[in-house]
C-alpha positions as CSV (number, residue, x, y, z in Angstrom):
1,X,58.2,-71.3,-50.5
2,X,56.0,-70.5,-47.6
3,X,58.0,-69.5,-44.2
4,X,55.3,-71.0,-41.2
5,X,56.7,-72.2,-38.2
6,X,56.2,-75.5,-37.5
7,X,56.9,-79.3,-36.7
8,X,59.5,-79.4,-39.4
9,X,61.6,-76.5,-38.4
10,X,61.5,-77.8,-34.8
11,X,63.0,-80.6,-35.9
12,X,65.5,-79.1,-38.0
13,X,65.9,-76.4,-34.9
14,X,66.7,-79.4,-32.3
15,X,69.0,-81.3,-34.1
16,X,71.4,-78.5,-34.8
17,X,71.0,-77.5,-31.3
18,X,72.3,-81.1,-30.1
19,X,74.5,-81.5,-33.1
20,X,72.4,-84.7,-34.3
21,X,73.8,-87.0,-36.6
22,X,71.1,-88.7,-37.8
23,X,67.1,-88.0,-38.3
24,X,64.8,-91.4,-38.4
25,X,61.1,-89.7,-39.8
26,X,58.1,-91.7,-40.4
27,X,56.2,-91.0,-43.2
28,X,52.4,-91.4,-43.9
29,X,52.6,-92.0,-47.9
30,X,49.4,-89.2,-47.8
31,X,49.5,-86.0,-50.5
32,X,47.0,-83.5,-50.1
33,X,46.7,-80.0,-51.2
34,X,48.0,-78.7,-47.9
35,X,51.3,-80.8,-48.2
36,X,52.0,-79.6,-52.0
37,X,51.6,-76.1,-51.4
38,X,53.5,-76.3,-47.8
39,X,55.3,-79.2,-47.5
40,X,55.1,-81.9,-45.2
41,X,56.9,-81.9,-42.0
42,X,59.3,-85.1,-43.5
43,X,59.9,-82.7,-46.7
44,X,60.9,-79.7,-44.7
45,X,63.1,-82.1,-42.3
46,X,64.4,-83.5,-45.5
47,X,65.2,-80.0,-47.1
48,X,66.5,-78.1,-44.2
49,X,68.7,-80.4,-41.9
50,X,71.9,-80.7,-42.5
51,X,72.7,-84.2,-41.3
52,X,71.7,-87.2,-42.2
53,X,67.9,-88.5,-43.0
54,X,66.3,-92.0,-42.6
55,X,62.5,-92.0,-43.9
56,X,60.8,-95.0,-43.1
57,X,57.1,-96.1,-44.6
58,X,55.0,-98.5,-42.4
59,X,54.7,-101.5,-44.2
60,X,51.5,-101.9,-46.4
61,X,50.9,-98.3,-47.1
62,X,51.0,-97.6,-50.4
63,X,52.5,-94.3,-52.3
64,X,49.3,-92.3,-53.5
65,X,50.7,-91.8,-56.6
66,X,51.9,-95.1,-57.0
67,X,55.3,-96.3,-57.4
């Protein structure tokens, strides 16, 4: 995968530097080109950190794909 700095790896970057326990992300329920060939920030969050992740959906938005 692609190696750009971002949102996600500041994330990931901050809670090892506080020695986080947990991560709460929101997610949009959006896919677009960009995010399959980069990865979203919540992907990368997901991938790289090495505590625990909560991902939470606002209620009403539906998955693009469906379910």
């Amino acid at each position: 995968m692609f190696d750009f700095p971002g949102h996600g790896r500041g994330i990931t970057e901050f809670v090892e530097q506080v020695d986080g326990d947990l991560v709460v992300l929101g997610t949009r329920g959006r896919t677009n080109l960009r995010d399959i060939l980069l990865g979203s920030t919540a992907e990368r969050v997901v991938r790289d950190a090495r505590c625990s992740i909560l991902t939470v959906t606002p209620e009403g938005v539906e998955p693009p794909l469906g379910r």
